[in-house]
C-alpha positions in Angstrom: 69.5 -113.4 35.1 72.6 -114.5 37.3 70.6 -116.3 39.6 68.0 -118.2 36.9 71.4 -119.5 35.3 73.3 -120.0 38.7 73.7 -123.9 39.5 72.6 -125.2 42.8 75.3 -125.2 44.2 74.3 -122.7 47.2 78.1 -120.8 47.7 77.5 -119.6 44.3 73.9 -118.4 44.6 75.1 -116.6 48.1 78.1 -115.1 45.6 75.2 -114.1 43.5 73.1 -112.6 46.5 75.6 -110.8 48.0 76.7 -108.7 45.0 73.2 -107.8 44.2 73.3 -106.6 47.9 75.5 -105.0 47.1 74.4 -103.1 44.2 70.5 -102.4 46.2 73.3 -100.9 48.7 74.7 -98.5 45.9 71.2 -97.2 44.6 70.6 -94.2 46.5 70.2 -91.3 44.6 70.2 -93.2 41.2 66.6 -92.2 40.3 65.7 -94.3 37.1 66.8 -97.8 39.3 63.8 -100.3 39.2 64.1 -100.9 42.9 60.2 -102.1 42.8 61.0 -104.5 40.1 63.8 -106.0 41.9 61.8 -106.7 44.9 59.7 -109.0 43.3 62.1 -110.5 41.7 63.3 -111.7 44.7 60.4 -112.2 46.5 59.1 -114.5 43.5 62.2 -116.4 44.4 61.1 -116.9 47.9 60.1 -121.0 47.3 63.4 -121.7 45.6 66.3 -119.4 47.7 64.3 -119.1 51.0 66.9 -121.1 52.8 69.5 -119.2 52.2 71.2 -116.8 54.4 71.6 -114.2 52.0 68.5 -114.2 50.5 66.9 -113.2 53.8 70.1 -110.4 54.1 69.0 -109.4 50.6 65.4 -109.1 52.0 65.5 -107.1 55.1 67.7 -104.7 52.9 65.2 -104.3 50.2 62.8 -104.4 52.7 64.4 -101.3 54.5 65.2 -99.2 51.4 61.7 -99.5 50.7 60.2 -98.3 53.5 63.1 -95.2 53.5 62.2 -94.9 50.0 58.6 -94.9 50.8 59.0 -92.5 54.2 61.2 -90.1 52.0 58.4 -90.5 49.1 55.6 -89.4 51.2 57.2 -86.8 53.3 58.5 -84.8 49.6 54.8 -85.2 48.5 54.0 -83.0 51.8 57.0 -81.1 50.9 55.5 -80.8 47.2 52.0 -79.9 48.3 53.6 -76.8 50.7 55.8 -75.6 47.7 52.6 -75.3 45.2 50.6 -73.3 48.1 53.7 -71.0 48.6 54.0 -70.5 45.0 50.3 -69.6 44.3 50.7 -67.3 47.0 53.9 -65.4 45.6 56.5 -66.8 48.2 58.6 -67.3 46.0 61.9 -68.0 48.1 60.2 -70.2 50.7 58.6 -72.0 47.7 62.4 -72.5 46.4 63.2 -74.3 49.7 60.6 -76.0 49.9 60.7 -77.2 46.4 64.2 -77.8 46.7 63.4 -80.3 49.4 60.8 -82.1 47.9 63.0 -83.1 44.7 65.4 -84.5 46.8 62.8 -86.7 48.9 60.9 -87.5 45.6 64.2 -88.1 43.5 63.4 -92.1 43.1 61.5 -93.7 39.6 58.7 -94.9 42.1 57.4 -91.0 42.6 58.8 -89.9 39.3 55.3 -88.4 38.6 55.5 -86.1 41.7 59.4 -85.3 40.6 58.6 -83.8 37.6 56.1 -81.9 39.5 58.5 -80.6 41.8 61.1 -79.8 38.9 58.6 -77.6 36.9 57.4 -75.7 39.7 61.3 -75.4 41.3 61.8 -74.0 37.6 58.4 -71.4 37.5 59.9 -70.1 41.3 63.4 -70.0 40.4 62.3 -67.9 37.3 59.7 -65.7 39.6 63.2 -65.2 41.3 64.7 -64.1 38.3 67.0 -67.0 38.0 66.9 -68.4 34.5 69.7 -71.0 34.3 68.3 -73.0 37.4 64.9 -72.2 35.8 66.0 -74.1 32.7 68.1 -76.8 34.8 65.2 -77.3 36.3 62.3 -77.5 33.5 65.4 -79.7 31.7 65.5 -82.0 34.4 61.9 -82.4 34.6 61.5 -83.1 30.8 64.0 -85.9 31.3 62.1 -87.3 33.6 59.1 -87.5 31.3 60.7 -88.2 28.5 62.1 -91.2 30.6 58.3 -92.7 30.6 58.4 -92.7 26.7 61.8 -94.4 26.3 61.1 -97.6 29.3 57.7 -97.8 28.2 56.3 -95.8 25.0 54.0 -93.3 27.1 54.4 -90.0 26.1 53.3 -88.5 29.3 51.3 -84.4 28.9 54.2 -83.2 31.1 56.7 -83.5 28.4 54.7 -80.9 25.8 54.5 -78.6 29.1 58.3 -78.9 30.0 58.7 -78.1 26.2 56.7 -75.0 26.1 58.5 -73.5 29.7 61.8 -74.3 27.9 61.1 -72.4 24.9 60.2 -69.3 26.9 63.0 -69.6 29.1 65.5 -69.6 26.1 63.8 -67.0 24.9 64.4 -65.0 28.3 67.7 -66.0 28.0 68.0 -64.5 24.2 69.0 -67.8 23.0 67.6 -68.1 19.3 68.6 -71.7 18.3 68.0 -73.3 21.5 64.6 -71.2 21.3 63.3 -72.2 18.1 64.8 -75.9 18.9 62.4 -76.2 21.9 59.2 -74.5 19.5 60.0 -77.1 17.0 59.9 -80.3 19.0 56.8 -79.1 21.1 54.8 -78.7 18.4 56.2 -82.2 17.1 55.1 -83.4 20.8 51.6 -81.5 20.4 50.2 -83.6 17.4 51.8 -86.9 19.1 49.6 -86.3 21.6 46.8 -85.4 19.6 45.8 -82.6 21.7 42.4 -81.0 20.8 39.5 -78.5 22.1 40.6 -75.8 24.8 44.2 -77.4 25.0 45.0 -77.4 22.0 43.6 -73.7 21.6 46.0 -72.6 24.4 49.0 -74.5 22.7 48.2 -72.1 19.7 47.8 -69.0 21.6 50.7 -69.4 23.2 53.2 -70.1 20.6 51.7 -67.0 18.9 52.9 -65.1 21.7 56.3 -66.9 21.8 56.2 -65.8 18.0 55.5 -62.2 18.7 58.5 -62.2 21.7 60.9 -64.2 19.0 60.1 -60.9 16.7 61.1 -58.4 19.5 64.6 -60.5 19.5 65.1 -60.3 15.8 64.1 -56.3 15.6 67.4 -56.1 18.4 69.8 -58.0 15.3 72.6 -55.7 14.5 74.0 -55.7 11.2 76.4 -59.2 11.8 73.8 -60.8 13.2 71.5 -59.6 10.4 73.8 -62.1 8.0 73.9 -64.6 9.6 69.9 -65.0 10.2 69.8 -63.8 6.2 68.8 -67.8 5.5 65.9 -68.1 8.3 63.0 -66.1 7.0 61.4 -69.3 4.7 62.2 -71.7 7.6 60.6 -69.2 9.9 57.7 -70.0 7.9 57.8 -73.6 7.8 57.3 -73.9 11.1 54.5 -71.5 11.5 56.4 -68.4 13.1 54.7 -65.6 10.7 55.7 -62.8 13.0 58.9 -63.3 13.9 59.8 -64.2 9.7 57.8 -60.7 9.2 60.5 -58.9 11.8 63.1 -60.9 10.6 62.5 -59.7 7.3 61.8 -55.8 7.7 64.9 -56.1 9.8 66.8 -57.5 7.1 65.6 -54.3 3.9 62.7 -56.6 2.5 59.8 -54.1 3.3 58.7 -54.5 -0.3 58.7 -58.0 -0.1 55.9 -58.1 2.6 54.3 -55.5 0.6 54.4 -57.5 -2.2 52.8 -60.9 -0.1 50.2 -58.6 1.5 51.6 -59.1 4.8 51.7 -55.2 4.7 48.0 -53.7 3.5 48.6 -51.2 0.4 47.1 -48.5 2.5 49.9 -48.4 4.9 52.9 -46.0 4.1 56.5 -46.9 5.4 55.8 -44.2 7.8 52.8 -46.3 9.3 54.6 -49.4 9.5 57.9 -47.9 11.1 55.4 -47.3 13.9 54.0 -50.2 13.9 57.4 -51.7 14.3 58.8 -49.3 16.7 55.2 -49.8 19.2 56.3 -53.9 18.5 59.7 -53.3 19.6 58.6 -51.4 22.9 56.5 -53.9 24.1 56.7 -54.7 27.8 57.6 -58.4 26.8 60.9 -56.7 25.4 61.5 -56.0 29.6 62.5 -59.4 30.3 65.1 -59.9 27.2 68.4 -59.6 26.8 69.5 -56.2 25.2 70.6 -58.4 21.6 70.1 -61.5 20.3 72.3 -64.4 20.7 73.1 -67.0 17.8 76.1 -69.4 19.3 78.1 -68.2 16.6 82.0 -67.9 16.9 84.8 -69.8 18.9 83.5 -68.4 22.4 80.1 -67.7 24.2 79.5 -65.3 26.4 77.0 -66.5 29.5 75.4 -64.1 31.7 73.8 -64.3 35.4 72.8 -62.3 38.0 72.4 -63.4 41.7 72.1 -61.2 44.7 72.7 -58.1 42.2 76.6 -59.5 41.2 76.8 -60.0 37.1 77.9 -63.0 36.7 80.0 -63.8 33.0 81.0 -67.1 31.5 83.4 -66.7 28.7 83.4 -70.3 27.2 84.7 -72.3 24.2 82.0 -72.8 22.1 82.1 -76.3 22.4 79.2 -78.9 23.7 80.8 -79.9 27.0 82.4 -76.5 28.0 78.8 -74.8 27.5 77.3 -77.6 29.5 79.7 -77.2 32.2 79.1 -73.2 31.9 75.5 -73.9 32.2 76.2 -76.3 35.5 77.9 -74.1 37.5 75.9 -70.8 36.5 72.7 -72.9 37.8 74.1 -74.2 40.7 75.4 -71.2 41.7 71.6 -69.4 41.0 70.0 -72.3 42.9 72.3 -72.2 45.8 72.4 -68.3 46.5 68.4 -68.1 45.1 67.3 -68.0 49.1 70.1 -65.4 50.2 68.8 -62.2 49.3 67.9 -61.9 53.1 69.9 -64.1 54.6 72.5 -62.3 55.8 75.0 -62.3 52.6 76.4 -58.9 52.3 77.4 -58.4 47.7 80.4 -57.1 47.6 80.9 -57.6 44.1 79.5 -56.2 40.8 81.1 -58.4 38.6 82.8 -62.0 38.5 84.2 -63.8 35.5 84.7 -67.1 35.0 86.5 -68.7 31.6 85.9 -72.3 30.4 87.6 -74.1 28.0 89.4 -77.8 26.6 92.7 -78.9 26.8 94.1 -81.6 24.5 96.9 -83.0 27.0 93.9 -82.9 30.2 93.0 -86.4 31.2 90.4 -86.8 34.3 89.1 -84.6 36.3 88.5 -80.4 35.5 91.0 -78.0 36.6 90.9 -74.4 37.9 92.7 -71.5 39.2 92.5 -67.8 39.4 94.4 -65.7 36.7 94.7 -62.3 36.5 93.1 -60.3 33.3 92.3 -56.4 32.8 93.3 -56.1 36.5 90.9 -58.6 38.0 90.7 -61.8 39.3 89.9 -64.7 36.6 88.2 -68.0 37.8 89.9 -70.2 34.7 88.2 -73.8 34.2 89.6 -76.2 31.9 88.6 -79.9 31.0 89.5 -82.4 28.2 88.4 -82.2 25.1 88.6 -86.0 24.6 84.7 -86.4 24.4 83.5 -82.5 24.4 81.4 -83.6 21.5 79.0 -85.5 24.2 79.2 -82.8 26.4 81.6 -85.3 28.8 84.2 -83.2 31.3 84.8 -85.7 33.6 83.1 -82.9 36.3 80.8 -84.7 38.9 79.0 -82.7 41.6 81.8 -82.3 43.5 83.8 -80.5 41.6 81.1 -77.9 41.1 80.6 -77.6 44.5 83.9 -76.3 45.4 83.7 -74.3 41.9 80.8 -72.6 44.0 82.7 -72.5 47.1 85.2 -70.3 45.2 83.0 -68.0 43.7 80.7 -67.1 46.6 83.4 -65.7 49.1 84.4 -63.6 45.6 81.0 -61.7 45.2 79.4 -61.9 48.8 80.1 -62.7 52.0 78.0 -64.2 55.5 77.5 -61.9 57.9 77.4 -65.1 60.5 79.2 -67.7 58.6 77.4 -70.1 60.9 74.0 -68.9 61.0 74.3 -68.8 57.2 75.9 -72.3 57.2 72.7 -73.9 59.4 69.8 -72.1 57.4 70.9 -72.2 53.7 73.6 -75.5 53.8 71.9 -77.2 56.8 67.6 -77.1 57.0 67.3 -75.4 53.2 70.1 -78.5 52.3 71.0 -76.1 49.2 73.9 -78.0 47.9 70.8 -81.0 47.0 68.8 -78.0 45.6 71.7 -76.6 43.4 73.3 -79.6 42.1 71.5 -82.4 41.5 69.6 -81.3 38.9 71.5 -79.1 37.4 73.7 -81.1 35.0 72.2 -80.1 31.4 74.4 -82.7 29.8 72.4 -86.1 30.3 68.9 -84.6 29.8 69.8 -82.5 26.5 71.2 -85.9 24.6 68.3 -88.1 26.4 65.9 -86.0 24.7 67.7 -84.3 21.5 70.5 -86.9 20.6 72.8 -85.5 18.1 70.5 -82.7 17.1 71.3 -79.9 19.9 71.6 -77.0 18.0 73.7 -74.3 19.3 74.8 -72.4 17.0 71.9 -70.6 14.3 73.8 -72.1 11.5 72.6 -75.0 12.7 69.2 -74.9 12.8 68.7 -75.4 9.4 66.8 -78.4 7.6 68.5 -80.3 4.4 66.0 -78.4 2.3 67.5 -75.2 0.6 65.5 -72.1 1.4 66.1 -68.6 -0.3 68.5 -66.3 1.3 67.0 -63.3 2.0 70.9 -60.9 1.7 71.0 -57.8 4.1 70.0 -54.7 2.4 70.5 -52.2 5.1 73.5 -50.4 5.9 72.1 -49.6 9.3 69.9 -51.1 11.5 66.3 -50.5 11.0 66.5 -48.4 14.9 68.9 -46.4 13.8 68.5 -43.1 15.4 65.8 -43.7 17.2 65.1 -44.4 20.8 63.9 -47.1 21.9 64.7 -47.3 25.4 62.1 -45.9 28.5 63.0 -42.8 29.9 65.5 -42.6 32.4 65.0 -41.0 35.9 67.4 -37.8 36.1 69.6 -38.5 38.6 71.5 -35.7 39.9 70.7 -34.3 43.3 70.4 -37.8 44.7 72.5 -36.5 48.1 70.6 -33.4 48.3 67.2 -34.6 47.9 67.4 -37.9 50.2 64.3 -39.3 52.1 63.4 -38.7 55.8 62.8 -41.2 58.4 63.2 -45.0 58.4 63.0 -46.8 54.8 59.4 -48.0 54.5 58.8 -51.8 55.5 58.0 -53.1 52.1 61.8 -51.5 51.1 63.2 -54.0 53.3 60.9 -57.3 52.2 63.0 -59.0 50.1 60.3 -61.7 48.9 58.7 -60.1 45.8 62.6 -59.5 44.6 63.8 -60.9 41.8 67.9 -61.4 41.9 67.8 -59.5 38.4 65.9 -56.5 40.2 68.9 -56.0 42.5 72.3 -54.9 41.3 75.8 -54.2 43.3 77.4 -51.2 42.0 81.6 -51.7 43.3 84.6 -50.2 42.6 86.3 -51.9 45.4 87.8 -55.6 44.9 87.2 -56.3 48.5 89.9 -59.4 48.6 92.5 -57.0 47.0 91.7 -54.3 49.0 92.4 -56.3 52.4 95.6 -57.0 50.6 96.9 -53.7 49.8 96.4 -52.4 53.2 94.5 -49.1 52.4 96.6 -47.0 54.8 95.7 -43.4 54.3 95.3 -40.4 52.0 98.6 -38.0 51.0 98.4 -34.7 48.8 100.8 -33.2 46.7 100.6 -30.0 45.1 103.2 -28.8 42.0 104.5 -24.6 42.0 101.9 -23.7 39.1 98.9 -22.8 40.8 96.6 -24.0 37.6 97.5 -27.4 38.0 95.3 -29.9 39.4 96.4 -30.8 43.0 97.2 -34.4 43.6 95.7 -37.0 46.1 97.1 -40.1 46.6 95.2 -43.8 48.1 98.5 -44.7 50.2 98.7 -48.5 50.9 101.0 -50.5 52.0 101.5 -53.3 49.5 102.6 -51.2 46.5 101.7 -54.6 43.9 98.3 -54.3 45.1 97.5 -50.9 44.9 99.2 -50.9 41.7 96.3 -53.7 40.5 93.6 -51.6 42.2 94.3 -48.8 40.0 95.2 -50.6 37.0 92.0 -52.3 37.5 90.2 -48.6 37.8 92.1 -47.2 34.5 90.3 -50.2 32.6 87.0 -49.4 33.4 86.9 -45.6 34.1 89.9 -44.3 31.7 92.7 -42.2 32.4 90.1 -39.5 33.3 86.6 -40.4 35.1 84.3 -38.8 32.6 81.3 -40.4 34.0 82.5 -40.0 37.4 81.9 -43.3 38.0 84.0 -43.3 41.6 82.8 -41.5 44.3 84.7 -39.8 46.8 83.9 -38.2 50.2 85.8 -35.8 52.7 84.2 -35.6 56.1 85.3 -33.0 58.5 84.5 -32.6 61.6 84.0 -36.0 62.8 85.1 -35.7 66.6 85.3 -32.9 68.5 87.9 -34.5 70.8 90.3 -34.4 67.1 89.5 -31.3 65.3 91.2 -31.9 62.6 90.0 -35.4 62.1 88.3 -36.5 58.8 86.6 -39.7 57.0 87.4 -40.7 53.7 84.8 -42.7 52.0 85.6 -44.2 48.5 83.2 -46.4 46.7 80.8 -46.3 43.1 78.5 -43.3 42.7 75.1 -43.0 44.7 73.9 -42.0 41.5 74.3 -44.3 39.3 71.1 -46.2 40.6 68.8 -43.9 39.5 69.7 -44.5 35.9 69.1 -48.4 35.8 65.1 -48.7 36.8 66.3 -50.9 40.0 64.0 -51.7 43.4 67.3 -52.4 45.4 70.9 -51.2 44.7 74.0 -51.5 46.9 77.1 -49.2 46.6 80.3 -51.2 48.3 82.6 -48.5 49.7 85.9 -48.1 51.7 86.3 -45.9 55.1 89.3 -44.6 56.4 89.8 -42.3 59.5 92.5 -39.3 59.2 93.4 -38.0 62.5 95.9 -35.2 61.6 98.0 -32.4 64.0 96.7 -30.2 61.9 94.5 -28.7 58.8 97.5 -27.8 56.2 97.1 -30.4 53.6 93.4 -29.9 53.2 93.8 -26.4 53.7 95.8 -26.1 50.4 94.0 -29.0 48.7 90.6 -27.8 49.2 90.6 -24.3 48.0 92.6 -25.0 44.7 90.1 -28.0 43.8 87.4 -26.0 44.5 88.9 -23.0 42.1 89.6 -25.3 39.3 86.8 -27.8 40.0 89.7 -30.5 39.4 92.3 -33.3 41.1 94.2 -35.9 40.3 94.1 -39.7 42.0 96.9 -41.8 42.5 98.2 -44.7 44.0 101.1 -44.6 46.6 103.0 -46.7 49.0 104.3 -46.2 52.4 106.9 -48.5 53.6 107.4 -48.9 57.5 109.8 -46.5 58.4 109.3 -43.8 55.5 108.9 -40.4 56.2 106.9 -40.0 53.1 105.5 -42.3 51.1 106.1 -43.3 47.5 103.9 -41.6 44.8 103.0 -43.8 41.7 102.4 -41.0 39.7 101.9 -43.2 36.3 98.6 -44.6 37.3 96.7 -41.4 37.6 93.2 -40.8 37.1 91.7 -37.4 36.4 88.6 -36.5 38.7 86.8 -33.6 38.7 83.6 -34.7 41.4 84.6 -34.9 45.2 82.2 -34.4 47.6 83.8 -32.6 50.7 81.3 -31.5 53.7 81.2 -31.7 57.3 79.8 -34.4 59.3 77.0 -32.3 60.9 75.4 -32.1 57.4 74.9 -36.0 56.9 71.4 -36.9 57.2 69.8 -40.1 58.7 69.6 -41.3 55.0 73.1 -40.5 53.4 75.6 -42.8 51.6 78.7 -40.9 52.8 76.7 -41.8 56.6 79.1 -45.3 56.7 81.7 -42.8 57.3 80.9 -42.3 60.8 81.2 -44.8 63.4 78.7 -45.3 66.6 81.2 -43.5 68.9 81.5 -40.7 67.2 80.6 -37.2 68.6 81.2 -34.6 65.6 81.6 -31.2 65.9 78.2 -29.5 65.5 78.0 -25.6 65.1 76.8 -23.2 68.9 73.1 -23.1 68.8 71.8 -25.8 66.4 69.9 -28.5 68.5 68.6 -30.4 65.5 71.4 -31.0 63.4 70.7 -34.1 60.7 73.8 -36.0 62.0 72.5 -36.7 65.0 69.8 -38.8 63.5 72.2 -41.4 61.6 74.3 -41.4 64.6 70.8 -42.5 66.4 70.5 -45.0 63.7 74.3 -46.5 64.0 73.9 -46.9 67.8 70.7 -48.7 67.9 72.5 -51.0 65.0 75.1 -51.8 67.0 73.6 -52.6 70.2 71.3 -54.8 68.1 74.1 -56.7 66.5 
């Protein structure tokens, strides 16, 4: 327009050249720019600027950005065409890279066709993987992109209904009614725009029937509050066409007789019958892959969950538009980054990490964070302005969530080789691209919703007025019943261990998903480097039916302080559950007698109980090397008569004689496991207690003692390593 209007005067229309240089300069990674558009433009203007000096710089630049554009086009189509074969074949990680690396190459308007391709099957792998928020980023980005198409030009492209309907199941995995029934709604809105008929439109139905039937499973899980608060949804329920999850809804909510009534229940059928009916509904293996309750986006905060490489990660945000978008960046950036490192070399230290996000009125610019402490942890505390929260603006960019990541990681895992981890996963996987380019939520949700995201089930409600159906019950409907699979028994786990080397399909991480693995950690491994664990110290009181006393000696008293007041908040003042595990090995060198390992960590048992295919208990080690047996000769005996101890925290400060006993953070124990190294099989947790060197004390006569085959096992590790 500048240059149809510009005079001839030719200064000016090199002015005008050289800022529209400037601006096909800028365009990389803008992906709706009409790059093609402008290069006719300008080569339509050949006859009348061809003399000019800028024109032909204008030229060879377009002419250059097109063919990268072009090269880059046609080597993510290769990229995109590897990905589908990987993903047809159940590689699910390599089709992650590999998808990951297409988007990037195919992330210009020109191929937006094959980008949407790569976004819905980056989404189907990442959710394979287990790894629902960059699932969802994903599908969300891809229904932009489709959506796009409608707004430039007023196609509504088939792609849209299909982002639609992978939404609504992801949200449903997620547990996330609103945003759920949202996504049902404008599908089958996008359905009869398209006027989709025959077969199609038979599988459109047949799915949404099952989306219906999983929606029910959610709303048998309501307890009583959430019960209320979904009292006003049964009619609307209906509207829509969801008849099973209005007919769970409502026998959740008392109204039996009411379905009786409709002949939704036959006559025949006493309450007996249809409790079972409900109960087999409930069970249904679909129920596997849901959250435990519903969630309806009520209140002033929102709880977000994650897990990647078997670390829970929680989001505790202010229910607000941009604090839940910025929750939902960074928890699908951090999936999409770490979705590849299961065997890469990463080593979970972490169970847990928590992250709180929130506005400030006086914040202007960028987010902030830092690290507070709360309930004995560490806190990762995000805040933003609240200026325009309402659309979803925090003035975050991509930057800013990488180094968000870039704090978290180090938190729940760390690289064995930092460098090797750095070329594979950073370097050829470029998983920074994969992770955060697509997974801003913000711009896609009010492209394609406007002002109508619903968040919160309050507001998924139309201007009609629908009967409220009031909560009858004064339990839930599963009260006193059990509706969870059986749980494997798990005691005897060290006593009944397998033989031999773990089978090779133990150790093939590629059928994993993230939410199949889980870290099971007692030990805050930052805090623990900073205490200084420094040794063990007992102390035993004149009444010989007391509990004898072991203390954790460090030497920062502040941090061993935390550690236990961190250990008080989860296990109590007494370890009912005997959630932390403690080992004492004796007889761990021959050339020390009296030398012992103490191994502290989470319970080996506490695997069994959770229907896991991997699990990994993070413990400590520290080696004892005494001038004699006394302590453990009078600790040992009177824990083993009372079958009892007390744990504390204590300080030794250079140049003590004894250290200092913090006697006020005690937890009771009554589990310790005490044996002597020669017992520990090739397969025993309380193995990591011995080191490569070690030559234990193994009784006259016995050739084939089970330590010998870990120490077999450590030695070939370490020369490998």
């Amino acid at each position: 327009m500048d240059l149809k209007e510009a005079p001839t005067d030719q200064q000016i229309v090199s002015k005008v050249l050289s800022e529209l240089k400037g601006i096909v300069a800028q365009m990389d990674g803008l992906i709706s720019y009409p790059i093609e558009v402008v290069s006719k433009i300008v080569q339509e203007m050949g006859d009348f600027l061809g003399s000019n000096a800028a024109y032909d710089d204008l030229c060879e630049l377009l002419t250059e950005t097109m063919g990268q554009r072009a090269s880059d086009g046609e080597a993510g189509r290769i990229l995109l065409a590897r990905a589908h074969h990987k993903l047809r074949n159940r590689k699910v990680y390599d089709a992650i890279r590999l998808y990951g690396r297409a988007q990037v190459r195919l992330a210009k308007r020109e191929y937006r066709l094959e980008l949407i391709a790569a976004l819905v099957g980056g989404g189907l792998a990442y959710e394979s993987a287990g790894l629902l928020w960059a699932a969802r980023a994903n599908v969300l980005a891809a229904a932009n992109q489709a959506f796009s198409e409608f707004l430039e030009h007023g196609e509504l492209l088939p792609q849209s209904l299909a982002c639609l309907r992978k939404l609504a199941w992801l949200e449903l995995q997620l547990g996330r009614v609103p945003a759920t029934l949202q996504w049902i709604d404008l599908a089958s809105g996008v359905a009869q725009n398209l006027g989709i008929s025959g077969k199609r439109r038979q599988v459109f139905l047949e799915e949404r029937a099952i989306q219906d039937g999983v929606l029910g499973i959610l709303f048998l899980r309501a307890d009583l509050s959430q019960l209320e608060l979904l009292s006003i949804l049964p009619d609307k329920l209906e509207l829509v066409g969801l008849e099973m999850s209005r007919i769970a809804l409502l026998y959740s909510l008392g109204y039996e007789d009411e379905l009786r009534r409709e002949g939704t229940i036959p006559k025949e059928d006493d309450s007996e019958a249809v409790l079972d009916f409900i109960r087999k509904w409930a069970k249904q293996p679909a129920g596997l892959d849901l959250p435990s309750k519903p969630v309806l986006g009520e209140g002033e905060q929102v709880v977000l969950r994650s897990r990647v490489l078997g670390c829970e990660i929680k989001a505790f945000v202010a229910n607000n538009f941009a604090s839940m978008c910025l929750a939902e960046w960074i928890l699908a950036a951090t999936e999409g980054l770490l979705a590849t490192s299961l065997d890469a070399g990463l080593f979970t230290h972490a169970q847990d990490f928590s992250l709180r996000i929130s506005a400030k009125k006086d914040l202007v610019g960028k987010p902030q964070y830092s690290f507070e402490k709360a309930d004995g942890h560490q806190v990762l505390e995000v805040s933003h302005g609240e200026s325009e929260s309402a659309i979803g603006r925090t003035g975050a960019d991509s930057q800013f969530v990488q180094k968000i990541i870039l704090e978290i990681l180090p938190r729940i895992a760390l690289p064995r080789n930092v460098k090797q981890y750095g070329e594979q996963v950073l370097g050829r996987e470029e998983g920074f691209s994969r992770a955060i380019t697509f997974s801003d939520p913000g711009v896609p949700l009010n492209n394609i919703l406007g002002e109508k995201i619903a968040r919160r089930i309050s507001e998924w409600r139309s201007e009609q007025t629908y009967k409220t159906f009031q909560l009858r019950r004064s339990q839930p409907w599963f009260h006193g019943l059990d509706l969870e699979p059986p749980k494997e028994k798990a005691a005897g786990i060290l006593e009944n261990l397998g033989e031999g080397d773990p089978p090779r399909e133990l150790l093939d991480f590629s059928a994993v998903k993230h939410s199949q693995v889980r870290v099971f950690s007692l030990i805050d491994m930052p805090l623990w480097d900073k205490a200084g664990w420094h040794g063990v110290g007992f102390a035993f009181g004149p009444d010989l039916n007391e509990p004898p006393i072991m203390a954790l000696v460090f030497r920062n008293a502040e941090a061993a302080k935390e550690i236990f007041e961190g250990w008080r908040t989860k296990l109590g003042e007494v370890d009912e559950e005997d959630q932390l595990h403690l080992s004492l090995i004796t007889g761990v060198n021959k050339g020390l007698p009296h030398s012992y390992a103490v191994v502290v960590g989470s319970n080996p048992t506490t695997s069994l109980m959770h229907g896991l295919h991997h699990a990994v208990h993070v413990s400590r080690i520290h080696r004892m090397d005494p001038q004699d047996s006394r302590n453990l000769d009078v600790f040992v005996p009177r824990y083993e008569r009372l079958g009892r101890y007390v744990l504390v925290p204590a300080y030794y400060a250079p140049g003590s004689e004894q250290p200092e006993f913090f006697y006020d953070l005690w937890i009771g124990k009554q589990a310790l496991r005490i044996i002597p190294a020669w017992k520990l099989g090739r397969n025993d947790p309380d193995g990591v207690g011995l080191q490569p060197e070690d030559d234990p004390i193994i009784p006259d006569g016995m050739e084939n003692a089970p330590v010998l085959g870990i120490l077999e096992r450590r030695r070939t590790q370490h020369r490998n390593s």
